[in-house]
N, C-alpha and C positions, 0 to 999 in steps of 0.2 A: 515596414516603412510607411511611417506619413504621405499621405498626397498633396501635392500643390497648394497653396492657398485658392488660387486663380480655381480650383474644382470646386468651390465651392459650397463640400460637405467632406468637414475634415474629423478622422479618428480621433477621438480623445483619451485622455489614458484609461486603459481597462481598470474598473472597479476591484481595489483588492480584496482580497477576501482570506481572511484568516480563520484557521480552524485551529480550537484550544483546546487543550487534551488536559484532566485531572484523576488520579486516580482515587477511587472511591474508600474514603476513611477508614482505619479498625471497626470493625462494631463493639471491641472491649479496648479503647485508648490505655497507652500505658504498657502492653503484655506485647515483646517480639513476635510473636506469631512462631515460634521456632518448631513449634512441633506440625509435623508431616503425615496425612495419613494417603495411605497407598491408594485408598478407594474413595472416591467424591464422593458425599452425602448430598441430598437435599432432599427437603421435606415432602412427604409426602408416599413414601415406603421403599422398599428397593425398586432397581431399577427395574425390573421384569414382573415384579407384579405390578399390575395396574390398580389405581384406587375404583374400589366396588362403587363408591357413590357418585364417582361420576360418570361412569359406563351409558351410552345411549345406545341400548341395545333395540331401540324401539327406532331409531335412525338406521341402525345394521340393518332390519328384517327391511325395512322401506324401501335401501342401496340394490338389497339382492332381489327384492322383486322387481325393481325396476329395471333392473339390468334384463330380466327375462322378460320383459315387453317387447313385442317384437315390432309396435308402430313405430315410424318414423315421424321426427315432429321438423318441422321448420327454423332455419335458425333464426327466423323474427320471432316464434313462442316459445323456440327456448330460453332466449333472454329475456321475453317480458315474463316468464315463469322464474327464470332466479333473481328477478326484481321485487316481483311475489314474495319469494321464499327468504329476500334480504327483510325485505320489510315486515312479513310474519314474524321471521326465526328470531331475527337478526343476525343471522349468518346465512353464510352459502354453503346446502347440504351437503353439495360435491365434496367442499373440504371440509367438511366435519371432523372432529377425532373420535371413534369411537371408545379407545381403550387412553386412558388418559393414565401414563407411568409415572408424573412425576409434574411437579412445579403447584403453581396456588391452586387452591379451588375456583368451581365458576362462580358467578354471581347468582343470586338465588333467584327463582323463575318469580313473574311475578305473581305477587297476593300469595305468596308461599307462607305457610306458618308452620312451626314444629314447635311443640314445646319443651322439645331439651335444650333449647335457646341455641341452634348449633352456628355460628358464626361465615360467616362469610364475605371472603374479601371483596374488594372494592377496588375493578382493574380502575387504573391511573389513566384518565383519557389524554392522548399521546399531544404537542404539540402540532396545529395543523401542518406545518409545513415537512412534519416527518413523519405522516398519516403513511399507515403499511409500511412501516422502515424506509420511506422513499424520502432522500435527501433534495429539496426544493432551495436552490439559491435564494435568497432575499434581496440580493443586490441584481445588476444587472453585469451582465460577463461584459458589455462592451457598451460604449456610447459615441453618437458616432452626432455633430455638429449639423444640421439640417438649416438653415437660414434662408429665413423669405418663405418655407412651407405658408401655407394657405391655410389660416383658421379658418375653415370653412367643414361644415359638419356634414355636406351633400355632396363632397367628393372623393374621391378614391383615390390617392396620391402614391401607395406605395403596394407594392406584388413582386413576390421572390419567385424566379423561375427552376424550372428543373435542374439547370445547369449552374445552380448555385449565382445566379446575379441578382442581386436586391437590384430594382428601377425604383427610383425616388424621382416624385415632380416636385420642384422647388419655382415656384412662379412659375413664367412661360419658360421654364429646361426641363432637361430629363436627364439627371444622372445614374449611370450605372456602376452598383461597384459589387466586382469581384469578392466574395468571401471567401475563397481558395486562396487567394494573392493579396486581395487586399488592395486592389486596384482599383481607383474612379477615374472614370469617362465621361465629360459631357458627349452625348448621341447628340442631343441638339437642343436650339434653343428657337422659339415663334421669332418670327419677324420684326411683327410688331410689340412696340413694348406695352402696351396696355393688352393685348390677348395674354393668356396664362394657360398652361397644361389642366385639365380637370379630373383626369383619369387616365389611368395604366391597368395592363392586364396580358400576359402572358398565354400566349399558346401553348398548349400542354407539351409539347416536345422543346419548348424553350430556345428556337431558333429566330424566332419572330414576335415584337412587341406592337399590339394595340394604344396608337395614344386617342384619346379623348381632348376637345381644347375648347376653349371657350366660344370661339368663334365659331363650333357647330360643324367642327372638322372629325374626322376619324382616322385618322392617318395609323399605317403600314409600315413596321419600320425591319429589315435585315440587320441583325443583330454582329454578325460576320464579318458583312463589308462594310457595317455601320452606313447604312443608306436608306432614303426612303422609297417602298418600292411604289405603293399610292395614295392616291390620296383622295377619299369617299367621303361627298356632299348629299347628304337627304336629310339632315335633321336642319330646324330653324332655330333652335336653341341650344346651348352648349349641353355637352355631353359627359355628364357626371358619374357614369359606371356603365359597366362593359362586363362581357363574360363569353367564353367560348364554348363551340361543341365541335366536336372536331374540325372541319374546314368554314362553320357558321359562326360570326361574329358578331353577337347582339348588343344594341347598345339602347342607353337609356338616356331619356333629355328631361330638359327643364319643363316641354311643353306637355308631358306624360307620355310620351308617346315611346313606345321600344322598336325599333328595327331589325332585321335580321340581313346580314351580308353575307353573302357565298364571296369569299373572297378569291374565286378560283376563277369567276368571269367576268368581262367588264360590267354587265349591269347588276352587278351587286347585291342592289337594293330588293330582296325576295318576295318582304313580308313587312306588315305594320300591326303590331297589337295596342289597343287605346284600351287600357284597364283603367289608367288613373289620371286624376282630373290636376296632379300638380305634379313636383318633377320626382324622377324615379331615382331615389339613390343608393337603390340594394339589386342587385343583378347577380343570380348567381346560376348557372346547369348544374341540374343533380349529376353526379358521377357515372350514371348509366347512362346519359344523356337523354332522357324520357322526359324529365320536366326542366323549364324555367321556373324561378322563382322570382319574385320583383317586390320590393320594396318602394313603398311612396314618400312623400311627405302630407299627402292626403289621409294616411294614419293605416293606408288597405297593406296585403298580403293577397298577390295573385298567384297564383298556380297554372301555366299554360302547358300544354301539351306540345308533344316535338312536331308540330306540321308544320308545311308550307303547302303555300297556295293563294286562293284569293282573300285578301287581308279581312275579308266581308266577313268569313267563316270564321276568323278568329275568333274566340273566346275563353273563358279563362273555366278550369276546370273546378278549381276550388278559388272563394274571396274569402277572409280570414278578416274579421272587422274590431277584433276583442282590442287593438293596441287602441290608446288614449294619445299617441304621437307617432311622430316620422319614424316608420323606419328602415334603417340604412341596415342594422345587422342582419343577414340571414347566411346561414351555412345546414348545406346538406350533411348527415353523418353518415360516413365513409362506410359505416358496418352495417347500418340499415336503411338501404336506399328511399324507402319510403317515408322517414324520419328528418321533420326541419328543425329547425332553432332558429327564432326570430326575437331581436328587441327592439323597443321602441326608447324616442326622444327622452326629453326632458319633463313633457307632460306625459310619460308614459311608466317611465325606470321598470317594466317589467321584461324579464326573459321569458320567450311560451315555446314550448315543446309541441310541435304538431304531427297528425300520420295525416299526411296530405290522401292517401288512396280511401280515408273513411271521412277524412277531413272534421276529427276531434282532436280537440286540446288535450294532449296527455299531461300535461303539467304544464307550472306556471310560479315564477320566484322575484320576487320585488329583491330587485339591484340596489333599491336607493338611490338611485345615478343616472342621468343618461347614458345609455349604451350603445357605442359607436359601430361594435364590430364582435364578433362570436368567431373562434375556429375552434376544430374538433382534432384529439390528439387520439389515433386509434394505436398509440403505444398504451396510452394508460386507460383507456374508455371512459376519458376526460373532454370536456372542452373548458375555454376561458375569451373571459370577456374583458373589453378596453372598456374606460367610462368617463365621466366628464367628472363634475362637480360634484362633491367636495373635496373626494381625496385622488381626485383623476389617478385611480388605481387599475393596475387587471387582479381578475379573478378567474381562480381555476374551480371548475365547478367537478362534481360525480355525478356522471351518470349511471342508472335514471332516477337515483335518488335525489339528485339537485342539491347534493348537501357540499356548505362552502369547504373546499380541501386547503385554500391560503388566499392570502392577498399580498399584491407585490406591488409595492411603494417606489416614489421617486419623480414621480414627471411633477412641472413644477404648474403644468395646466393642464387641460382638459387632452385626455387622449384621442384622438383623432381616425386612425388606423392602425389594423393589426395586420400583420404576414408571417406565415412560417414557413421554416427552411425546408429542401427537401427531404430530409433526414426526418422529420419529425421532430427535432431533438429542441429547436430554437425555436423565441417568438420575435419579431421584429415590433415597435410600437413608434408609430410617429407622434406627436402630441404639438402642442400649441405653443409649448417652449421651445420649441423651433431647435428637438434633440430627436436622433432616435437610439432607442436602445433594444438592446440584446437582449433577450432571458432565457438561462440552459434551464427551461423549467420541465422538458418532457422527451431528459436525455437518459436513453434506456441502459438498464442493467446492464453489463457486460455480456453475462453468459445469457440473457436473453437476447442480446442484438446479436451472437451469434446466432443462436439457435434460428432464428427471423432471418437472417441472410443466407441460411445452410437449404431454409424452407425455399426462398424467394429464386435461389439457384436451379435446385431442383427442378420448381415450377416451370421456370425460363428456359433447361435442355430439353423437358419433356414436349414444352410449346415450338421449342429450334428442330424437335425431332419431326412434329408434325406438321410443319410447314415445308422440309426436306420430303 
């Protein structure tokens, strides 16, 4: 069911999506096919012998020494060793085939030459958006009417909580809507009508909403009883991004300046870090809570450490100077805590990969685009990026190869902000055409998202046992 007009962000109809089925021609037109043989052929000998030329027996000996090493390696070098081993081989040795029974030959290694001229096929490169058999919608599952959003490219408007509530700022309101039900809420709207919301940001248990406002407020809001509980003054410039570590609430202003709140006492106000000389509109805590990240519009990339204390001592562990513009995107990835992803403006279109603990650029990909906002899918060991101009598209990228996996079309302006759901499965996108849409672009396999819930259970008795 629709919401109200009076809510001010109304459902639209979901995008259909049709899927067309054809079955694949005679290969001799003309001849019924009537004859039946008991046993399926296909090229390349019987089923149980394997063809001798493609055997990588030189992979076998490799598997089995390896398995008798008895070091153990970290799971930051295991993966940058099958990063390695994708970009050498071009496969990943784990699943290599040794004894290869049946289907085309590979492609022939390079600068190969034989002079019986022996032929080899030429695998068909797949359509991006069905890279590794993975079906990638192209439309958007849902579009949901956003009006009055803020073109504005330094602020943070939209954050999905754990409990499944998209918060949308639309001017000075904040609406919330249910993805379970399907329900919008205005929580609230400023006072004044020239103040407007700047930013939202969710506490990690999804009970309690951070707003941001222009007027250089930080307000506290109960989600429950739908009420505010306070309301925190120390910045002199509005507050255009926010981020949490568990009970500390940092925020970032227009003057550079980031604050830290204990929201747990009345003097709040903890901490001041001055990294940047213009306003901050990238804030995010790594997932161990160890580092802040901060985004400028003075072009920097800061890296602070988790203290408190006297704001004197502040300092930023790593400064990161390579962007040529603002930036707003930064996202830590969930599998390797040490690992950032930052883009830059419009004088910038680059994505860079960083290890903040050595503080080298491990890579780096010209977007073409401004790039608004970066999240990480640790279903697919993917992230995707929102972008402005020209085809205000996202894109899902591989990691750590950086090679483009699709691009997903439709906003009719510059995309703005991303959020995804708690499932992994959604992206939310708000954009300047004043829509936001949906994308199932990193909704997992079946029999993997059990397998991943069978684990996550596991984890959570063993954790329930040891707190018993």
């Amino acid at each position: 069911p629709g919401p109200s007009p009076a809510a001010g962000m109304s459902p639209m109809k979901p995008a259909n999506r049709s899927h067309s089925s054809s079955k694949t021609p005679s290969r001799t037109p003309g001849k019924s096919g009537s004859k039946i043989q008991s046993t399926p052929t296909k090229a390349g000998g019987d089923r149980y012998i394997p063809n001798r030329s493609t055997m990588q027996m030189e992979m076998a000996n490799f598997l089995l020494t390896k398995e008798n090493d008895p070091a153990e390696e970290s799971p930051t070098k295991k993966e940058q060793q099958k990063a390695w081993a994708v970009n050498l081989n071009g496969f990943d040795i784990e699943e290599a085939k040794i004894l290869r029974l049946s289907g085309k030959p590979q492609n022939a290694p390079e600068g190969y030459q034989n002079n019986l001229k022996v032929l080899y096929s030429q695998k068909m490169t797949p359509g991006s958006s069905r890279k590794n058999g993975r079906y990638i919608p192209s439309m958007p599952d849902r579009i949901l009417d956003a009006p009055e959003i803020r073109n504005d490219y330094y602020l943070n408007l939209i954050d999905w909580s754990s409990q499944n509530f998209l918060a949308v700022a639309l001017d000075n309101s904040v609406y919330l809507w249910n993805h379970t039900s399907g329900e919008i809420i205005q929580l609230l709207q400023m006072e004044h009508p020239d103040d407007y919301i700047s930013s939202v940001s969710w506490i990690k248990e999804g009970n309690y909403l951070a707003v941001g406002t222009s007027n250089a407020e930080v307000q506290l809001w109960d989600i429950q009883q739908q009420k505010r509980l306070r309301n925190m003054t120390s910045h002199s410039s509005r507050v255009g991004s926010l981020s949490w570590n568990s009970y500390i609430l940092s925020s970032g202003a227009r003057t550079g300046h980031i604050h830290h709140h204990d929201v747990r006492v009345a003097e709040h106000h903890v901490a001041t870090l001055a990294g940047h000389t213009q306003e901050v509109c990238g804030l995010k805590w790594s997932l161990d809570g160890r580092y802040l990240a901060s985004g400028g519009n003075d072009n920097l990339v800061n890296i602070w450490p988790c203290t408190q204390g006297d704001s004197g001592d502040f300092a930023p562990v790593q400064t990161f100077t390579q962007h040529q513009g603002a930036v707003k995107a930064v996202a830590w990835c969930p599998w390797q805590s040490n690992v950032l992803a930052t883009g830059g403006g419009t004088s910038d279109r680059h994505i860079r990969i960083w290890n903040v603990c050595s503080g080298t650029c491990l890579s780096a990909v010209d977007a073409h685009s401004q790039v608004c906002s970066i999240l990480w899918s640790t279903n697919y060991k993917e992230f995707i990026s929102g972008h402005g101009f020209a085809q205000n598209q996202l894109v899902i990228w591989k990691y750590p190869t950086m090679a483009k996996v699709t691009e997903l079309r439709g906003h009719t302006a510059r995309v703005l902000n991303l959020t995804m759901s708690p499932d992994g499965a959604t992206v939310a996108s708000a954009a300047a055409d004043e829509t936001l849409r949906l994308w199932r672009c990193f909704e997992m396999d079946p029999i993997k998202k059990k397998e991943k819930e069978k684990a996550n259970s596991t984890k959570s008795s063993i954790i329930h046992q040891g707190i018993r």
